[in-house]
N, C-alpha and C positions, 0 to 999 in steps of 0.2 A: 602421539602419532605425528612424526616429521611432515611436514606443510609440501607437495609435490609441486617440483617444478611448473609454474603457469603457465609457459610457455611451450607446454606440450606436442608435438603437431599430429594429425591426423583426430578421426572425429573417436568420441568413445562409444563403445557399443554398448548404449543402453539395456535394461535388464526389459523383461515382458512387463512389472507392474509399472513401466515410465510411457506407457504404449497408449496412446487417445484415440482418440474416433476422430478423422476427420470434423471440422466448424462445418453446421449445417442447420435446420428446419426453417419453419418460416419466421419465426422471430429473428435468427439471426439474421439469414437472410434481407430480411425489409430491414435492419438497422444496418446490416451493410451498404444497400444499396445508398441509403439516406444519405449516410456517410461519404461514400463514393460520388453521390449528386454534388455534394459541395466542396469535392475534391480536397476530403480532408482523413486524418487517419488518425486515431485512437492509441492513448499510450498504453492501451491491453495489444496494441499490434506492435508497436515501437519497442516496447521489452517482450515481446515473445512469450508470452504468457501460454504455458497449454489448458488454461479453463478458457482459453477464449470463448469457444464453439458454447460450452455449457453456461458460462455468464451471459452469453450474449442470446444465448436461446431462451433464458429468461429476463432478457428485456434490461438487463443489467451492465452498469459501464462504472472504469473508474477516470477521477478526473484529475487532471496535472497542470498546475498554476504556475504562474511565472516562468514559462518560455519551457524551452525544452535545451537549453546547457544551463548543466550543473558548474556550479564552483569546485567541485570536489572530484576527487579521482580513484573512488572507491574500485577493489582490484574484483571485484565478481558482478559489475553493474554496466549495464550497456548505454546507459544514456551520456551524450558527451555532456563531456567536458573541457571547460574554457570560461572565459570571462564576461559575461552579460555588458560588463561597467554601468550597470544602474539602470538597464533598460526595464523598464515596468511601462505594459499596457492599460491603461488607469481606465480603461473603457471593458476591463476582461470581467472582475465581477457583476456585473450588469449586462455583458452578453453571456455567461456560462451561467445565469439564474434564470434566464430569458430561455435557452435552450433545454435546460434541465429541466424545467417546469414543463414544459412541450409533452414531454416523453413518459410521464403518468408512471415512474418509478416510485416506491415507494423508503430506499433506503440509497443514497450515495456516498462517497470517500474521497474525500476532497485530499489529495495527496501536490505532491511539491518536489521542485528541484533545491538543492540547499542554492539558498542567493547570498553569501559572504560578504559580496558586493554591497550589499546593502544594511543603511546603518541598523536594520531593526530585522534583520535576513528575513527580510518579506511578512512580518507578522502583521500588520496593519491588512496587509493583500490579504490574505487567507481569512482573517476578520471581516471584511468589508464582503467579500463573497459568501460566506455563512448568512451575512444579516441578508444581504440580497436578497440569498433561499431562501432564508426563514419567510421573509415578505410576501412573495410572491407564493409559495407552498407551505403554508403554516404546519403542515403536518409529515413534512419531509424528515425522516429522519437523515440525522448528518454526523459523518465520521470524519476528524479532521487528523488526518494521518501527516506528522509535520515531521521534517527536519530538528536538530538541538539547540539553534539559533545561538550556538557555540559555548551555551550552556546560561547564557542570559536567563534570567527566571522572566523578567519584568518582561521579552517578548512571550514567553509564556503566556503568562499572564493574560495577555492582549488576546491569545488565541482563546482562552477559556474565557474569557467575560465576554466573546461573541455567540457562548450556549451552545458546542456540539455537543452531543447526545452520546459523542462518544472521545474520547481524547487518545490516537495512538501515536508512538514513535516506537523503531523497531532497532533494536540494540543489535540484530543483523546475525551475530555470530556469538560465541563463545568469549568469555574474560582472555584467555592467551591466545586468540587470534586476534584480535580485537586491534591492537597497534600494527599487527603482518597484512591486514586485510583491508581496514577501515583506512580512510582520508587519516592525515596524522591530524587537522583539528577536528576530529570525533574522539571519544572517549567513552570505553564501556562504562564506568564512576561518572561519567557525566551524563548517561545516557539515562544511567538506573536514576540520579537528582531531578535529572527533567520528569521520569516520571511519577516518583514519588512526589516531588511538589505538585504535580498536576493532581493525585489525587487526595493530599492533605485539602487545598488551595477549592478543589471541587468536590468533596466526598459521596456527591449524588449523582457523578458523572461516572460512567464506564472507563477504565482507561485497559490500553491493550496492546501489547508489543509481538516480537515476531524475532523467531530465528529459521536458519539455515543450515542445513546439515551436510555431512557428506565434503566437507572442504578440508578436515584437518583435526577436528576437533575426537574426543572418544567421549563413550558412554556416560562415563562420572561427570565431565565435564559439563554435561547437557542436562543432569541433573541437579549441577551446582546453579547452571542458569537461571532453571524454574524454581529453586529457592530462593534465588535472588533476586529475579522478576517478581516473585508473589512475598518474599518479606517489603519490597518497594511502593508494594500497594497495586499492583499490578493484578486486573480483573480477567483479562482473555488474553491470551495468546495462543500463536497459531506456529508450528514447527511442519515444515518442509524439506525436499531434496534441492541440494544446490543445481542446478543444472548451468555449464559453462555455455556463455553467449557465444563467445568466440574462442579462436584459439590465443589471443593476448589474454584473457584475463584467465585469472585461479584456473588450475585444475581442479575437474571432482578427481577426489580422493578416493571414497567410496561412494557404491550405491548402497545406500541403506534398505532392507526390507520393510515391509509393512508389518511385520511382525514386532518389530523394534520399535514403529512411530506406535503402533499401540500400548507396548509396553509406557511408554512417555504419556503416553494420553492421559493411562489410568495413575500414572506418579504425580501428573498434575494435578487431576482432582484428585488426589488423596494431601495434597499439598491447599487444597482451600479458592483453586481458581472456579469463576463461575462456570466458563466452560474453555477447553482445550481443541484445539482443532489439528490434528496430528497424520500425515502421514504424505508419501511421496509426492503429490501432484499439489499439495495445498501448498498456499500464498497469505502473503498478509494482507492479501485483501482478498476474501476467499469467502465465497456462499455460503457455504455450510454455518460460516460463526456471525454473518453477517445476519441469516436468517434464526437465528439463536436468539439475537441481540433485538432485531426487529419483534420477535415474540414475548423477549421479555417487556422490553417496553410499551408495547401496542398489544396489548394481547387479543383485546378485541376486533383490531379493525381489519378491514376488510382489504383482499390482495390486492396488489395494484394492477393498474388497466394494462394491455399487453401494447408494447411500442408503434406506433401508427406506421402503417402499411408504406407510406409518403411522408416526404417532410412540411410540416403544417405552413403554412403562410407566413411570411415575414419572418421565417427562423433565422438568424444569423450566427454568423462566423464565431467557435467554440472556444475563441481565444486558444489556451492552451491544454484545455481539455483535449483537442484534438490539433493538429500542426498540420500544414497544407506538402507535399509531398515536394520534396528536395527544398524546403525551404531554407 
C-alpha cells in the first residue's frame, strides 16, 4: 500500500470506535489541579494521548527525561525537534524520584527524548533516575522505555544494570516503512539488536516493543513484525491506530477496525508473546499491559493508594517529567 501524501490538509473524520469520553472524575481531576498549581504540563498532554482522562483517572502518569526536544525528526511524532547541544539537568533524577514517590503509584515508564547530542544518548540519565526510584520506593515497579542509543549495546547495557522491571524500545512501524517514516539514524535491524541483546543480556527482565498502524503499512506486514519482534526475544507488545498530530506530519492511511487489532492479538499469542495489547486507542505505554505486567510480577501486592487530593509539601519541579508551559 502506497505511503499517502503527509502533507494532507484538512482534519480526517474519524471513525465511532476512535471516539473517548471527555478527561474527567476525581482522580483525574486532583492530579490536574496539582499539576496546574505548579504550572506544569505532562507529556501524556504534550503528545495528545486519548487515554489521558482513563490513565489519569487512575492515578497514573508517564514520565519524559532529558528535556522535551528531541534530536530526531521522526515523520508521525509531535515532539520537537532540534538540538539540546548537551543540555542535561543533573538535578532531574533526584527531583522526578522525589515527586514520584509522592504520588503512591504503584507501576511507572520512564520514557525519553533521543539525545544524539550526547556522547552516551543520555544512558547514564535514565540509570541514575531508576536507581533514585528504586531508593526511595523499593517496590516501584519500573518500565524504562528508551531510545536506540544509535544502536550502541554498551549504552544499553547501562540501562539494564540499573534493574527495570521491564526493558521497552518500540520499532514504531513496519520493516518498509521503517526508512519513509523513522529519523534516518534509526533502524528497524537495529532496533530489533537492541532488543534482542536486552533480553539475551537480561533474560529475567520483561522486554516490550510497540507498533503503529494505519500509516501505510498492510496486513502481512504486521504479521511479519510480530514474528520478528517475538523471534528477537521480545515479551509484550502493544499495536495501535496511528492518529496524525498535525497536518505536517504522515497521513493516516487507514482507520483500522477493532476487528482487525483482534485478529492481531490472537496471531500474537499464538506466536508465544506473554501478553498482546491490541487495538485502536492503545499506546505503548497503555494500562491494560501495564496492568498485565504489574500482576505478573506482584501478584500479591496490594493496589496502590489513589493520588493525593493536593500537592504534598516540599514537592518540587518534575524536571522533564512535566515542562512548564511555553517554556
Amino acid at each position: 500500500m502506497p505511503l499517502a501524501e503527509p502533507f494532507a490538509r484538512g482534519r480526517e473524520r474519524k471513525p465511532a470506535w476512535l471516539k473517548v469520553r471527555a478527561p474527567g472524575g476525581d482522580n483525574y481531576v486532583r492530579l490536574k489541579q496539582m499539576l496546574r498549581s505548579l504550572d506544569l504540563y505532562t507529556v501524556c498532554e504534550e503528545a495528545r494521548c486519548p487515554n489521558v482522562g482513563e490513565c489519569w483517572g487512575q492515578g497514573t502518569l508517564t514520565v519524559m527525561l532529558l528535556g522535551h526536544t528531541c534530536t530526531r525528526g521522526c515523520r508521525f511524532c509531535a515532539v520537537t525537534t532540534g538540538n539540546p547541544r548537551g543540555a542535561v539537568d543533573p538535578r532531574e533524577p533526584e527531583h522526578v524520584a522525589r515527586a514520584i514517590s509522592s504520588l503512591g503509584l504503584r507501576y511507572v515508564v520512564l520514557t525519553m527524548v533521543d539525545r544524539d547530542d550526547l556522547l552516551d544518548g543520555g544512558a547514564e540519565h535514565i540509570a541514575r533516575t531508576l536507581r533514585a526510584l528504586r531508593q526511595r520506593q523499593p517496590g516501584l515497579l519500573l518500565e524504562a522505555l528508551v531510545g536506540d542509543f544509535q544502536g550502541r549495546l554498551r549504552d544499553v547495557d547501562v540501562v539494564l544494570d540499573a534493574a527495570p522491571d521491564v526493558f521497552a524500545h518500540n520499532v514504531e512501524v513496519v520493516r518498509r516503512l521503517s526508512p519513509l517514516l523513522r529519523d534516518q539514524r534509526c533502524g528497524y535491524d537495529q532496533s530489533l539488536r537492541v532488543l534482542n541483546h536486552a533480553k539475551k543480556r537480561a533474560p529475567d527482565r520483561l522486554v516490550k516493543s510497540s507498533l503503529m498502524v494505519g500509516i501505510g503499512e498492510d496486513d502481512a506486514e504486521v504479521l511479519e513484525a510480530l514474528r520478528e519482534l517475538r523471534e528477537a526475544g521480545v515479551d509484550v507488545v502493544t499495536i495501535g491506530q496511528y492518529l496524525r498530530p498535525t497536518p505536517k506530519h504522515a497521513a493516516v492511511v487507514r482507520y483500522v477496525e477493532p476487528e482487525r487489532f483482534e485478529a492481531w492479538r490472537h496471531a500474537g499469542e499464538e506466536l508465544g508473546f506473554a501478553y498482546v495489547a491490541s487495538g485502536p486507542l492503545v499506546r505503548s505505554s497503555y494500562h491494560a499491559a501495564e496492568a498485565f505486567i504489574t500482576a505478573r510480577l506482584t501478584p500479591d501486592a496490594e493496589p496502590a493508594r489513589a493520588v493525593p487530593p493536593s500537592p504534598p509539601e516540599g514537592l518540587i519541579a518534575l524536571g522533564s517529567l512535566v515542562r512548564k508551559k511555553n517554556a
